[in-house]
C-alpha positions in Angstrom: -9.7 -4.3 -15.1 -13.0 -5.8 -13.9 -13.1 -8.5 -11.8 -15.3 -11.4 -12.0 -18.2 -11.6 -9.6 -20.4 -14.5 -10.4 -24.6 -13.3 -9.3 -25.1 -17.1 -7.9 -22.3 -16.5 -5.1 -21.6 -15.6 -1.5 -18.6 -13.7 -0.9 -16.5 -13.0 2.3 -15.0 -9.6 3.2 -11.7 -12.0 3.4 -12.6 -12.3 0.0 -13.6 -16.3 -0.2 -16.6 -17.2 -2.1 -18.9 -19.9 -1.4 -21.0 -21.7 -3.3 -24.4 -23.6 -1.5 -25.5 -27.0 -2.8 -28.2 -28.7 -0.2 -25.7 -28.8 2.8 -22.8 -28.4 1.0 -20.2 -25.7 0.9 -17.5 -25.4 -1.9 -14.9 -22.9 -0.8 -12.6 -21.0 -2.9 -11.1 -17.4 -3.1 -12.2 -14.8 -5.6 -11.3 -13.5 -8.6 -10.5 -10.4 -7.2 -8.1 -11.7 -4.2 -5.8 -14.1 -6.7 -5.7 -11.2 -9.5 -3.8 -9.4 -6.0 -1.5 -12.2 -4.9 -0.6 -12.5 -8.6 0.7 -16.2 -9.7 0.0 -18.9 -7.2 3.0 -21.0 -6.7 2.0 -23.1 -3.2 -1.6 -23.9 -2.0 -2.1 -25.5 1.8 -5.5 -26.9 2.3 -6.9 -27.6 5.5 -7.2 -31.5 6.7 -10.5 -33.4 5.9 -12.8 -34.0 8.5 -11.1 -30.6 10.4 -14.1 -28.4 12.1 -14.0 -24.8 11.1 -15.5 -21.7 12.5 -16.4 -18.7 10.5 -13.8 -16.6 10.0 -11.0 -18.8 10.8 -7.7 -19.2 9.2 -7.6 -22.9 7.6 -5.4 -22.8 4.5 -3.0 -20.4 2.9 -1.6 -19.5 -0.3 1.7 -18.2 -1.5 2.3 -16.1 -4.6 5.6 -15.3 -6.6 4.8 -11.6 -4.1 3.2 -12.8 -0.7 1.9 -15.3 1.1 -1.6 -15.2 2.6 -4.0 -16.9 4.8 -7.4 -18.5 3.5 -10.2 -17.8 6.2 -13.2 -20.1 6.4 -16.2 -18.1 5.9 -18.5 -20.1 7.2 -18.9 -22.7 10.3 -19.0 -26.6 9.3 -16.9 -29.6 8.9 -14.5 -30.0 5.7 -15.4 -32.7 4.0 -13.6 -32.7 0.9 -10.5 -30.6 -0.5 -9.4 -29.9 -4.2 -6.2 -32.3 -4.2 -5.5 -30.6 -7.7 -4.4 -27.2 -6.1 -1.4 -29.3 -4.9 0.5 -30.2 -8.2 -1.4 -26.6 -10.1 -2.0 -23.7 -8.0 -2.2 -22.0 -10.6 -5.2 -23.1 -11.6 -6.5 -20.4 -8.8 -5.2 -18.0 -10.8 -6.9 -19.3 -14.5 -10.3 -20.5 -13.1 -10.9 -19.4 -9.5 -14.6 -20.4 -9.6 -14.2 -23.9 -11.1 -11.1 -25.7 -10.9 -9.5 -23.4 -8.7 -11.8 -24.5 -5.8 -10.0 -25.4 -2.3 -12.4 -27.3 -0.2 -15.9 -28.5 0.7 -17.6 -28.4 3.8 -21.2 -29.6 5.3 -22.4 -26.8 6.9 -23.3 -26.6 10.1 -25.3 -23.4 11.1 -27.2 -22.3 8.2 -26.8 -19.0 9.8 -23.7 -18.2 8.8 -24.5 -17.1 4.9 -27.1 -14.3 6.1 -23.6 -13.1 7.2 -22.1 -12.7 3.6 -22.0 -10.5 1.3 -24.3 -10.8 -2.0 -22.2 -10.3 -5.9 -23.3 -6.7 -5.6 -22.3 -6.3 -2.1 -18.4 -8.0 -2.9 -18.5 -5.7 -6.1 -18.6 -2.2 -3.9 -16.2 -3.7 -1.7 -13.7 -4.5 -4.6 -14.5 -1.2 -6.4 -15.7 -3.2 -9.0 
């Protein structure tokens, strides 16, 4: 089965996408990684206002098989988190571009996006 790779994306090796809006980051995993993890049952968002650095672990999810950390794939404050996840996880699992979101941030070194991966770069690392 494919997975979906939306074109307007950013993707992580770690397998986060992000999504750019003016200085504004929304954060969420792919497709791909919660097909792996199979049924979301827990979701741990990091704390607003916490400052993250690319690549660091700042949330984690647990599955009815594993649980996993969330990596921040870019560096920048959070600013916002998707309170939602809480009470439905599994949203993640039924829209993991939309309502499945986990946080926002306000990016602080611009940088850090020349640093991930296009849709068509994610899609050759998933075997897609």
């Amino acid at each position: 089965m494919s997975s979906l790779v939306p074109d307007h994306l950013k993707y992580a090796k770690t397998h986060e996408w992000v999504k750019v809006e003016g200085d504004t980051a929304t954060i969420g995993i792919t497709d791909h990684a919660q097909a792996e993890l199979t049924e979301l049952v827990f979701v741990e968002l990091p704390a607003i206002s916490r400052n993250l650095k690319a690549g660091e672990a700042c949330a984690v999810v647990e599955s009815v098989k594993t649980a996993s950390d969330i990596y921040s794939p870019i560096t920048g404050e959070v600013i916002e988190v998707n309170e939602a996840l809480v009470d439905n996880p599994g949203s993640v699992n039924t829209d993991a571009y939309s309502d499945g979101w986990f946080f926002k941030m306000r990016l602080s070194d611009p940088g850090n996006l020349d640093e991930l991966m296009s849709a068509e770069e994610y899609k050759v690392l998933i075997g897609s």
